[in-house]
Structure formats: C-alpha cells, structure tokens
C-alpha positions in Angstrom: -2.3 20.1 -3.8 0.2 22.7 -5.5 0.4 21.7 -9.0 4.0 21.7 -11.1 2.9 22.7 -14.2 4.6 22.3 -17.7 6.6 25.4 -18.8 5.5 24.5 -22.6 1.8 25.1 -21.4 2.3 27.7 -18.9 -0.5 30.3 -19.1 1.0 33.7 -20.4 0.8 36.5 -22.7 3.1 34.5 -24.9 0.5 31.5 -25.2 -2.5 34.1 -25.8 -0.4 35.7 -28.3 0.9 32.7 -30.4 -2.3 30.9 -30.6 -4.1 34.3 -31.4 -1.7 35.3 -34.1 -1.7 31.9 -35.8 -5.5 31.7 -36.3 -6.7 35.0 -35.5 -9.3 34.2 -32.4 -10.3 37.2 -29.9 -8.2 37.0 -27.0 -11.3 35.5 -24.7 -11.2 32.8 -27.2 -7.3 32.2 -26.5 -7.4 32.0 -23.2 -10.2 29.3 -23.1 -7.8 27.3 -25.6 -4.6 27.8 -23.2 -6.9 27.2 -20.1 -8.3 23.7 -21.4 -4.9 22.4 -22.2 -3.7 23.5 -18.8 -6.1 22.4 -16.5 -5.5 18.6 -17.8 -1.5 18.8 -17.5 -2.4 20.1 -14.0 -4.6 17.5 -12.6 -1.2 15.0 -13.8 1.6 17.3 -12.6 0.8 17.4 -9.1 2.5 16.8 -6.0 1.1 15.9 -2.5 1.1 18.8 0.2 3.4 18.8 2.9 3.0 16.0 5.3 3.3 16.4 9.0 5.4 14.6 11.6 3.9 11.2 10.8 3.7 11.0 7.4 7.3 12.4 7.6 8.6 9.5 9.3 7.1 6.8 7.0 10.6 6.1 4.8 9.3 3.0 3.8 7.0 4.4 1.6 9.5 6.0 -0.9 12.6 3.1 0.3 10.2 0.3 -0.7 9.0 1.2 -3.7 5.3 1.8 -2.0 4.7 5.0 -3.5 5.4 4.0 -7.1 3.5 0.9 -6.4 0.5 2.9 -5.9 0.7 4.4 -9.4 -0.7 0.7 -10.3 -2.5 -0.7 -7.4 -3.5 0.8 -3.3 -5.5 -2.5 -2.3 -9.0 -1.6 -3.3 -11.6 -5.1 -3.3 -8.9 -6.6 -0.4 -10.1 -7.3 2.3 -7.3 -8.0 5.2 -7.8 -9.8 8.5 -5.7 -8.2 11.4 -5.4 -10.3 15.0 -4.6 -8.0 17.3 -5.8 -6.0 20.3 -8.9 -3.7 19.1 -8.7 -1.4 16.8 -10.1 2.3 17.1 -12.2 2.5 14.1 -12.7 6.4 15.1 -9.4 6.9 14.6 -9.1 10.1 11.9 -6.6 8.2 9.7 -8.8 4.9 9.9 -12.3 5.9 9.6 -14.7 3.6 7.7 -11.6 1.5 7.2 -13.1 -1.5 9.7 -15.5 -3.8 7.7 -16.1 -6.3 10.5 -15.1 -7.3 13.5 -15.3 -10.3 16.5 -13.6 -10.2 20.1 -12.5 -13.9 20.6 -11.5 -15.3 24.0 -8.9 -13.3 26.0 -9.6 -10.2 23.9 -9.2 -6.8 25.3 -11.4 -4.3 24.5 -10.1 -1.4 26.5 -6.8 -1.7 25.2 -6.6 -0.3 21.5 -3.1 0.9 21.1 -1.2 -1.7 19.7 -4.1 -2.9 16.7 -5.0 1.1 16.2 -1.1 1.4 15.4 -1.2 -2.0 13.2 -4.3 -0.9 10.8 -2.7 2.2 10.3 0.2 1.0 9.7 -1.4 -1.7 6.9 -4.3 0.5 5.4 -4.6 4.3 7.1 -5.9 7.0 4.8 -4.3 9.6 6.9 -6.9 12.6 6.8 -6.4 16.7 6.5 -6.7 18.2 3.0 -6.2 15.3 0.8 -5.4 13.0 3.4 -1.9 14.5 3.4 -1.5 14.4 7.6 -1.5 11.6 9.6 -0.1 8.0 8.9 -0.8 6.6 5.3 -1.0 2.9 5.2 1.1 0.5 2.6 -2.8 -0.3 1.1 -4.6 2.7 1.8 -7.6 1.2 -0.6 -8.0 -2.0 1.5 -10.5 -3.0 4.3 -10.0 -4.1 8.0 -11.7 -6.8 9.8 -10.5 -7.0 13.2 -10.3 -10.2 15.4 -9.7 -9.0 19.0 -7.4 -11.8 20.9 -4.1 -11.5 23.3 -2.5 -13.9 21.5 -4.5 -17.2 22.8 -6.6 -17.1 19.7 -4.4 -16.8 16.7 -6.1 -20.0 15.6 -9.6 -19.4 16.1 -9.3 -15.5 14.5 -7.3 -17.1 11.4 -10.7 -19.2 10.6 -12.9 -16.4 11.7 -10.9 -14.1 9.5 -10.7 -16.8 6.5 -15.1 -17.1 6.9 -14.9 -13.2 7.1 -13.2 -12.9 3.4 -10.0 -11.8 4.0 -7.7 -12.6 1.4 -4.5 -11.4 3.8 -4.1 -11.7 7.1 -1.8 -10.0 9.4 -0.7 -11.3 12.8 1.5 -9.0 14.9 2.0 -11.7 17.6 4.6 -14.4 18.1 4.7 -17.0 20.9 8.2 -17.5 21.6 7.8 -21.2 23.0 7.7 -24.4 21.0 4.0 -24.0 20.2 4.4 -26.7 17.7 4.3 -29.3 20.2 0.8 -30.3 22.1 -2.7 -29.7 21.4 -2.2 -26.1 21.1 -0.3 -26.1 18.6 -1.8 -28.7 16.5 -4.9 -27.1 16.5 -3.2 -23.9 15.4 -1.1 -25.5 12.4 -4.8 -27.1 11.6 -6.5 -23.6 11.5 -3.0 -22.6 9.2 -3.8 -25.1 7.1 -6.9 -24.0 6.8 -6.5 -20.9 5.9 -3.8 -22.4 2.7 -6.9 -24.7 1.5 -8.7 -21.4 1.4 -6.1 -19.4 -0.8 -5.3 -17.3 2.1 -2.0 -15.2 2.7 -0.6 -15.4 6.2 1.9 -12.7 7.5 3.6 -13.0 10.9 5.8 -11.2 12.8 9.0 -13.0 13.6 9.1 -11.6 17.2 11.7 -9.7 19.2 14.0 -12.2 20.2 17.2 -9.8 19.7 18.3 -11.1 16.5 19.2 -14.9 18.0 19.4 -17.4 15.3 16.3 -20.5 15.9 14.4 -17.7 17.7 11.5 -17.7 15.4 8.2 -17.7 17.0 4.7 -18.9 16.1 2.4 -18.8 14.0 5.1 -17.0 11.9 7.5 -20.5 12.3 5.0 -22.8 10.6 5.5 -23.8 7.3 3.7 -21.2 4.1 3.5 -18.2 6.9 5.4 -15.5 5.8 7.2 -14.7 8.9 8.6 -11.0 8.8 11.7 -9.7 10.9 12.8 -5.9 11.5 15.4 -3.9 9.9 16.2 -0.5 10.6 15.9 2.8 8.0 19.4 2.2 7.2 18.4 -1.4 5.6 20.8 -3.2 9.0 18.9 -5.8 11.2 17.1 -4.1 14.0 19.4 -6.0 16.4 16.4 -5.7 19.4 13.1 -6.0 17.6 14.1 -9.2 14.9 14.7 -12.5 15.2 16.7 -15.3 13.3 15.9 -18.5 11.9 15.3 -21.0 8.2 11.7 -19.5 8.8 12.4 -15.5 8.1 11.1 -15.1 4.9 11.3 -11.0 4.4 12.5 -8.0 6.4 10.5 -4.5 7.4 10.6 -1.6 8.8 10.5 -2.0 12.8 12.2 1.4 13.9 13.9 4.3 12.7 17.4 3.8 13.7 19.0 1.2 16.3 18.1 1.5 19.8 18.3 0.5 22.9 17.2 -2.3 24.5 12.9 -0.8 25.8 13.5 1.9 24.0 10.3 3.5 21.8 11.6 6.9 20.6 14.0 5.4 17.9 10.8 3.9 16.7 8.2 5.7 15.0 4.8 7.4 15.2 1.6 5.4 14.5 -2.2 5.9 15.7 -3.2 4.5 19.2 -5.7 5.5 20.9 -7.0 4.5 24.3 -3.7 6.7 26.3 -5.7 10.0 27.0 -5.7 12.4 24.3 -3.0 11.0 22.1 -3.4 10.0 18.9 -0.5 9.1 17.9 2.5 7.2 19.8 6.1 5.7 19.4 5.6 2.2 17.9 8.5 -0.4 17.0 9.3 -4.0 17.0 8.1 -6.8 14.3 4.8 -5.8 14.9 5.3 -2.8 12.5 7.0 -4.5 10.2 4.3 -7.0 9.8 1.5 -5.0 8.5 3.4 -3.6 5.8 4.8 -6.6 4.2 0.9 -7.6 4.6 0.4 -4.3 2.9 2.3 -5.4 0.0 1.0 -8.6 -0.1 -3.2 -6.6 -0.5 -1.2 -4.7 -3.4 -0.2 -7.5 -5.3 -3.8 -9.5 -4.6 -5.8 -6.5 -5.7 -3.1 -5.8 -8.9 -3.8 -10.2 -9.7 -6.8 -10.4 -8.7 -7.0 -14.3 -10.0 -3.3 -14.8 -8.5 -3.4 -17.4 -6.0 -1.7 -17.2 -2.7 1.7 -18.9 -3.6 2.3 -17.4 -6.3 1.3 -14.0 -4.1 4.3 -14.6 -2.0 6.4 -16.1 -4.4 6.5 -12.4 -5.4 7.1 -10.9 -2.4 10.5 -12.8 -2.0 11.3 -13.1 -5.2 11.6 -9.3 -5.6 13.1 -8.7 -2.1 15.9 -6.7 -2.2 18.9 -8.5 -0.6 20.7 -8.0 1.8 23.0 -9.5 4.2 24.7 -13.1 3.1 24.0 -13.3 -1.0 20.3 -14.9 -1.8 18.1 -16.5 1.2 20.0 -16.0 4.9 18.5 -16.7 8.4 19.1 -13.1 9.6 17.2 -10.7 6.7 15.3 -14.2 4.9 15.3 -13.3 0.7 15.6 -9.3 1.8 13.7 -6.1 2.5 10.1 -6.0 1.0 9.8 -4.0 -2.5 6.4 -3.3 -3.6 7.0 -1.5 -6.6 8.8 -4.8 -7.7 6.7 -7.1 -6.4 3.8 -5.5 -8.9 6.0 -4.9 -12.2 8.7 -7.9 -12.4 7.8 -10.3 -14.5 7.9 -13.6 -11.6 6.4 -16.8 -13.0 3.1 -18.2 -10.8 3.6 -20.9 -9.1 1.2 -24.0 -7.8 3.1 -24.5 -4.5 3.6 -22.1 -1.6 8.1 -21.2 -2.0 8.0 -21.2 1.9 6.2 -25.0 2.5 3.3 -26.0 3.8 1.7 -27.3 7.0 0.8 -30.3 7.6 -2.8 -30.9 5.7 -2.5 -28.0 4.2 -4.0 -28.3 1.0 -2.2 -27.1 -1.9 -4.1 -23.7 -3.5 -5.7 -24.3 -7.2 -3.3 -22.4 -10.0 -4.2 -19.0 -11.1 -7.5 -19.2 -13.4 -6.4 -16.4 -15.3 -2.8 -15.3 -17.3 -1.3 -12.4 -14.5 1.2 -11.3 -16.9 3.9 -8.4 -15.1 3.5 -4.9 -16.8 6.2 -2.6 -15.9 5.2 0.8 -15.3 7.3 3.9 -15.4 9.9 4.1 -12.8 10.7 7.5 -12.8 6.5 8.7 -12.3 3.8 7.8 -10.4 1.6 9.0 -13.3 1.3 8.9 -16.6 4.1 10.3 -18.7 5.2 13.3 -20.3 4.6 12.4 -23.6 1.0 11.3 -23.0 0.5 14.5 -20.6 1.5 16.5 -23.9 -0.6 14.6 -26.2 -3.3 15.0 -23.5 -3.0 18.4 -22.8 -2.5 19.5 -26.8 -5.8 17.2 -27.7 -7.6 19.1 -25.1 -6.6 22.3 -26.6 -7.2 21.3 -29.7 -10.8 20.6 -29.4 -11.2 23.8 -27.4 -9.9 25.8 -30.4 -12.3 23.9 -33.1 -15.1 24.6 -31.2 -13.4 28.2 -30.8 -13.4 28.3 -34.9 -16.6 26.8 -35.1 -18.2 29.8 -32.8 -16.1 32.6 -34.8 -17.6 31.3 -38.5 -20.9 31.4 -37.5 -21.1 34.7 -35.7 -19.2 35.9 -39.1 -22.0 34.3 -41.3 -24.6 35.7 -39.0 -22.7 39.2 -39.8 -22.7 38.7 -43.7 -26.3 37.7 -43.7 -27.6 40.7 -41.4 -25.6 42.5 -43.8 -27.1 41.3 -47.2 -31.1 41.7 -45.2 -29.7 45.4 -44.5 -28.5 46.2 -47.9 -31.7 44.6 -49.5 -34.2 47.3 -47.4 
C-alpha cells in the first residue's frame, strides 16, 4: 500500500528544525517526535495498490456506493447461503471463505464455474499483496455455505441453507415456467415461507428473459423474494440478461456494456474454475447481479445486526437509486442497488416484508433492538482529517513528553555527577 501522507506532517528538515528550535531536543529526539506523528497519519491516508484486470472491471464497487459502504460494515458474523453449482473453495480469491456445504439432488460436482463466479462475486477476498488482485466480493467479511443443485432443489437448499444459519441467501437460478402452479411449486413457496418465519433474506435472480414484461421467473416471482434484474455500467436495462415484471424489486450489475444476444465478452471477469487452467472467465446475466444485491443485503445484516429481514430489504429499495419511470417500474423495480445508502439513510424498520409474503409465510418478529442510521463521511472511507490531525498531533505529543522527560533526567544525572565531582 503506498501511503498519501499529509503535507503538514511530512518528515523534513523543516519538521526536525521547528520542533527542535521550539523546545531545544537533540535532533534524534526530533525525529522520534515527527516519526510517531507520521506513522499514525500513514496507516489512515492510504490508498489500495493497483488492481489487476479483475478488480478493474468491478465498477460497481465505486457506482454503488460499496466501497464507502465498507468504511462502516464488509459482512463479518453473516453467514450467506448460495444455491448454485459447486463452488471451488480453492479458489485464491475464495479460500477459507466456504463454511459448509451439501450436494442435493441433481447437483453437479464436476461443474464449478458458474457458483465459483457467484461467491466471488458475493464475498471474494481477492488475494496478492493485500488482497489487491483478483475479484473482491460486495461482503468480502462474510461466509459461504454452498448447496449444490441444478435448479431442481431451490426448495430443499433454501431449508438446508435456513438450518445451516444463513441469514441471506442468494439464488442465481430462475425457472422460467409457471412454477407456481402444481406440487412443485407449492412445495417451493412452502420452503419460501419458511425461510420468512425464519427471518431469512431471499435474493433471486430475475432471469434472462430479454427484458419482456411478465417474464419473471421463480423463486425470484414469489411474494417477499427480492428478485434482482440486470442493468448495464451505464445504469440502462441490460436488454439480454433482465427481465420485466410487478415482481422486480432492484437492478445490478449483469455486464459491462450491452451486448449481443450469447455474447460473454461484454460481460465481465469472475473466478471459475473447473475449464483447464483458467481462473478467471467472462460472466454475465442476472446471475451476477444477484450476488451483489445479496452482498448488500450481508452489509446491512452485519451493520443491524438485530434488524429483521423486512426491514433488511425495506432498505435496500428504499435507497435504490431510480431509474427509469419515476418511483417503482416493472423494467428497473425501485432502481439500482446503493450500499453506501442502504447503511447510512435514516429508513424506518418495518414489521412487514415491502415486497409481500407467500402464502404461510409467517410474518418476522420486529427488531429487538433501536437500529438507528448514522451517516458516515461521504467524501472518506476513513476517519477524517480533523481527527487524523488530532491523532497524529496527540501521538506526537506524547512522544515529545516522554522526549522532555528523558532530557531532564539525563540533565539532573549531569548536575548531580557534577556536585559528587566538586565535593572530592
């Protein structure tokens, strides 16, 4: 890390001089005083290295308000469920990242791209010197558990994932039929409603359903799921990887810029594994966007810890930032995710979930504890300059008592050796 240091602390000739002259310390002495003061200011005034390709490509995390966000919460004590294909737990931005894991019927283990890309996407710690290469996830603090499935199990991994701990739960799959009708899918809006009794946050992607209105698919259709479609860098609908409906709740990140119809390069890089030697691959569609509106969603459970789930996403669509049709549309839902927002703004819990409930779905108990909003510093991820100064010049301060200390006692040792010399 290359630290920006302030110019009023700066380590010179000048600050050896003026300290010196003004209370008459041997220059070792100064140093130590203009060295304690800076060290502190440097730890705070520090920017991250230079990221790679990857990390590069992540927009989201300064167009969402992410990397402010993190000044005040990354997810640590959240634990978040992901149904997906396996996930590479080897992978070098994911290591010790899985807590727990099951492979439910249908699951394929060989196949590890699509859930390696998802938990990298939701909580990667990237890795390098100070994890500055590779993908950084939205909640780079929080834990995996993986339920392996291909998308015949969303029900059985929401309950597995529920008895597992997770708090959040991200589902990067969408069945495009009316899964609301039959057993099927009254089982799965059960397993949903489970998962609400349980104070559980659900996020779904919408599906890829090239933006057509009523084309919502499930689980993210149900009632209470937060069902996420895909916008573009840009902040326009990803007109290929999004789909429409009264469901869409927020909107995401699927791909870089607007491409065409199977196309991955407009997308962007995310960890796979499983393809040969590559650890990192094009990746796009709602099944990006998903983990990192369930990113947000570990940010603002970890930030409230007492916050139930309603009120959890009661904040994450409240503080959407609109787009589209003024307030709530089909096409982006409230808006584009904003975590910094969703921490700071001062939204008002709520009992119910905003987006429904299933049926049987059990309505979540009300916070047990006051989750006042405390805005934090827009402008810096750390503390300020002010309390950098009054850091940094308290540090010194000490440094040069002690200093003073040291030089009256060597020059009462002096007098006194003196005096014993004088006396003989």
């Amino acid at each position: 890390m290359s630290p920006m240091l302030s110019p009023s602390l700066s380590l010179d000739a000048g600050c050896l001089a003026r300290v010196g002259s003004s209370l008459r310390m041997p220059r070792f002495l100064c140093f130590l005083a203009c060295l304690a003061a800076l060290s502190l200011t440097s730890i705070f005034f520090t920017t991250p290295a230079s990221a790679d390709e990857v990390r590069a490509m992540e927009f989201w995390l300064h167009d969402y308000g992410i990397e402010h966000a993190w000044a005040i919460s990354r997810g640590q004590g959240i634990s978040v469920g992901i149904l997906d294909l396996k996930v590479d737990a080897s992978h070098p931005d994911l290591t010790g990242k899985v807590r727990a894991g099951v492979r439910l019927q249908g699951g394929d283990l060989e196949d590890t791209g699509h859930g390696t890309a998802v938990a990298g996407l939701l909580a990667g710690h990237g890795h390098g010197p100070d994890g500055s290469n590779g993908m950084i996830g939205v909640a780079p603090d929080a834990v995996l558990i993986s339920a392996v499935n291909a998308g015949s199990d969303v029900g059985a991994g929401i309950v597995w994932a529920v008895n597992h701990g997770a708090r959040v739960i991200s589902i990067s799959q969408a069945n495009t039929g009316d899964c609301a009708l039959g057993p099927f899918g009254e089982k799965q809006q059960e397993d949903v409603a489970y998962a609400e009794s349980r104070n559980v946050v659900i996020v779904a992607g919408a599906g890829n359903n090239d933006g057509l209105p009523n084309s919502v698919g499930c689980p993210a259709a149900f009632p209470g799921v937060v069902a996420v479609t895909g916008v573009v860098k840009d902040g326009s609908i990803d007109k290929h990887s999004s789909a429409a409906g009264p469901q869409v709740a927020v909107a995401a990140a699927s791909a870089t810029t607007q491409q065409s119809k199977n196309s991955t390069t407009n997308g962007y890089l995310a960890p796979t594994s499983g393809r040969g030697d590559l650890q990192y691959d094009w990746f796009q569609g709602t099944s990006g966007a998903t983990p990192i509106v369930a990113g947000v969603a570990a940010l603002i459970r970890s930030r409230y810890p007492h916050m139930n789930a309603a009120s959890v996403i009661n904040r994450i669509i409240r503080t959407a930032t609109d787009k589209g049709a003024p307030g709530r549309d089909d096409v982006y839902g409230y808006g584009i995710v904003n975590a910094y927002d969703a921490l700071t703004k001062n939204i008002p819990d709520v009992n119910e979930n905003p987006l429904g409930h299933v049926a049987g779905g059990e309505i979540a108990s009300p916070s047990s504890a006051p989750t006042p909003a405390k805005a934090q510093p827009s402008a810096d991820i750390g503390p300020s300059t002010a309390v950098i100064a009054t850091v940094g010049a308290a540090a010194a301060a000490v440094v040069i008592a002690v200093a003073i200390l040291a030089i009256r006692r060597d020059r009462r040792r002096r007098s006194t050796s003196s005096r014993s010399r004088g006396r003989k």
